[in-house]
Residue, then its C-alpha position, 0 to 999 in steps of 0.5 A: x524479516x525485519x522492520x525494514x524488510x517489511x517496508x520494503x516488501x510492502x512498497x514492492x508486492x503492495x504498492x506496485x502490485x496494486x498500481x499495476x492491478x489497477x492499470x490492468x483493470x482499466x486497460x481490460x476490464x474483468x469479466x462480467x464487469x460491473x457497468x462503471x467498470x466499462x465506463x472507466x476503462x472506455x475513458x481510461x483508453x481515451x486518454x493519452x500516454x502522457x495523460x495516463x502516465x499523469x493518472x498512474x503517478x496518481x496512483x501511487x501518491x495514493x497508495x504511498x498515502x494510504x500505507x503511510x497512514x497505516x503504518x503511522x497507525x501501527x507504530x502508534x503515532x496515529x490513532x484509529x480508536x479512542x480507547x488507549x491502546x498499542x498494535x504489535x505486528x510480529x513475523x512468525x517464521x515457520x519454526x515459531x521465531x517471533x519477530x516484532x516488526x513495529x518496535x517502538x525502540x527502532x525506527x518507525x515504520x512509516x519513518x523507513x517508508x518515506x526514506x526508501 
């Protein structure tokens, strides 16, 4: 795995899989919801297609924002804590090959998610 290939499989297993898993959600609550569950999904299955394709769009724009920020964090661009510090993401394969996947001499993650 490299830096690019860990973006992209973010926006595909993460982002999308989130999306959907939402959507799911509001279209057949679990079971043994949670009473603001119910209510959601009843007002979700109140809106309409364009209205909820409107909402799905939503969705997304949060979740690019939120992996955005994340990977903004890793590459040390932004920062969670006071203290001086850096984050080292690295892909281990089985046979022990380290990989970093946040060097700073490449091109920042949070740079590849928004040219994807």
């Amino acid at each position: 795995m490299n830096p690019r290939s860990f973006v992209h499989n973010l926006r595909s297993y993460v982002r999308v899989e989130a999306i959907e898993d939402i959507i799911e959600m509001l279209e057949s609550p679990p079971k043994n919801p949670r009473p603001e569950e119910l209510t959601r999904s009843k007002w979700y299955r109140g809106l309409s297609s364009e209205e909820k394709a409107h909402l799905a769009a939503l969705f997304g724009e949060v979740a690019d924002s939120v992996l955005f920020k994340i990977l903004a964090i890793l590459d040390g661009v932004k920062s969670i804590s006071e203290e001086q510090g850096d984050f080292e993401l690295h892909f281990i394969t089985e046979n022990g090959q380290r990989t970093l996947i946040n060097s700073s001499s490449d091109m920042f993650l949070h740079d590849i998610y928004n040219s994807e």
